[in-house]
C-alpha positions as MATLAB code, in Angstrom:
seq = 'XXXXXXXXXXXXXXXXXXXXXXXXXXXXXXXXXXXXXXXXXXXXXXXXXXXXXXXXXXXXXXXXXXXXXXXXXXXXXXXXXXXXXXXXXX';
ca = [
     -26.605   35.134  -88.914;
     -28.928   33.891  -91.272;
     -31.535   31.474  -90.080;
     -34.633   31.638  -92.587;
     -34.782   28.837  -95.213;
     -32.926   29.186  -98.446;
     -35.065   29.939 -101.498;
     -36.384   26.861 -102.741;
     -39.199   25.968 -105.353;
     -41.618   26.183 -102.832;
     -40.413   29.443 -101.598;
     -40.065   30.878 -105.666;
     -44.338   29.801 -106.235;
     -45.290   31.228 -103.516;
     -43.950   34.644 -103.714;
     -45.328   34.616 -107.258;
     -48.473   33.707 -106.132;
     -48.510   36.814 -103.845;
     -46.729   39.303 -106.258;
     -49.988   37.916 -108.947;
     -52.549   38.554 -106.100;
     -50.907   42.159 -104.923;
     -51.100   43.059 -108.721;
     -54.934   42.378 -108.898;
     -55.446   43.804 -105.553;
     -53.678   47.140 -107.336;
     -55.941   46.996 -110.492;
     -59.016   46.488 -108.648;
     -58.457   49.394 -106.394;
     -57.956   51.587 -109.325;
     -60.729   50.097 -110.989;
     -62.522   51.153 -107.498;
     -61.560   54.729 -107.021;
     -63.638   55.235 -110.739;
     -66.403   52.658 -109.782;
     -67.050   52.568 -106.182;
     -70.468   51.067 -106.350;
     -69.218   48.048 -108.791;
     -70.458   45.012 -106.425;
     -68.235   42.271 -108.439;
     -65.157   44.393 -108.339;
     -65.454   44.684 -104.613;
     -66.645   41.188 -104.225;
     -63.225   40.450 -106.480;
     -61.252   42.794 -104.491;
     -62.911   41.102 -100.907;
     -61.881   37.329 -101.797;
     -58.467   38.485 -103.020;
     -57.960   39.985 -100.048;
     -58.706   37.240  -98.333;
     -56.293   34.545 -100.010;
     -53.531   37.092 -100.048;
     -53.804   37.551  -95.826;
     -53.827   33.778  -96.181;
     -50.401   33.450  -98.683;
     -48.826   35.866  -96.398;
     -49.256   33.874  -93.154;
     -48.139   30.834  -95.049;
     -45.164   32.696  -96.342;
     -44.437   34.557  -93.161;
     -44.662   31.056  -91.211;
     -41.635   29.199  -93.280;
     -40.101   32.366  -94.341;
     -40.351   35.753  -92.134;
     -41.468   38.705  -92.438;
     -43.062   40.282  -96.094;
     -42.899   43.981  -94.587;
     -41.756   46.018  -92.018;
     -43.225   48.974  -90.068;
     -45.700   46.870  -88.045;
     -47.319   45.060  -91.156;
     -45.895   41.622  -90.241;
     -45.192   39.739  -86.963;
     -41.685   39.031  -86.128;
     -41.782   34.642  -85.017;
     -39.795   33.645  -82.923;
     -37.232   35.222  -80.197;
     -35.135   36.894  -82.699;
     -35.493   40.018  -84.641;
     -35.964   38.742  -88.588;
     -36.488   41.338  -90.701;
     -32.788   41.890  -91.092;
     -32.035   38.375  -92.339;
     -31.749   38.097  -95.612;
     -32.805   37.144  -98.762;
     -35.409   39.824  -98.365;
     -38.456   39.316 -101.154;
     -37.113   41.683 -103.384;
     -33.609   40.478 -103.600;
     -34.266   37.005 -104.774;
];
């Protein structure tokens, strides 16, 4: 039974707003393992940390759960992660 939203607009920005964010998180932690004392880079790396937590709680609120193993809550009184569309399949 599938009881998360259908894909929508909203749904389609906001996923690409994380996948952006996760990519820059990526870079900057490579940039990081070379130049650990680089303040801006971790300053970067900090904020962006920050407003993805914050895209994934909005996300995770109207949509379920972004990952498994303990990474995300499950809402509500049903087990979600195996309701589709996952992230990846849309």
């Amino acid at each position: 039974m599938n009881t998360r939203p259908q894909p929508n607009e909203a749904y389609y920005k906001l996923l690409h707003e994380l996948q952006a964010i996760d990519f820059v998180l990526v870079e900057l932690s490579l940039f990081l393992g070379t130049h650990p004392g680089d303040a801006q880079a971790l300053q970067q790396f900090n904020a962006f940390h920050l407003k993805r937590t914050e895209l994934a709680q909005q996300y995770e609120a109207a949509y379920g759960p972004l990952l498994q193993f303990g990474h995300s809550p499950n809402r509500g009184a049903v087990w979600q992660w195996g309701q589709a569309p996952w992230p990846w399949q849309v």
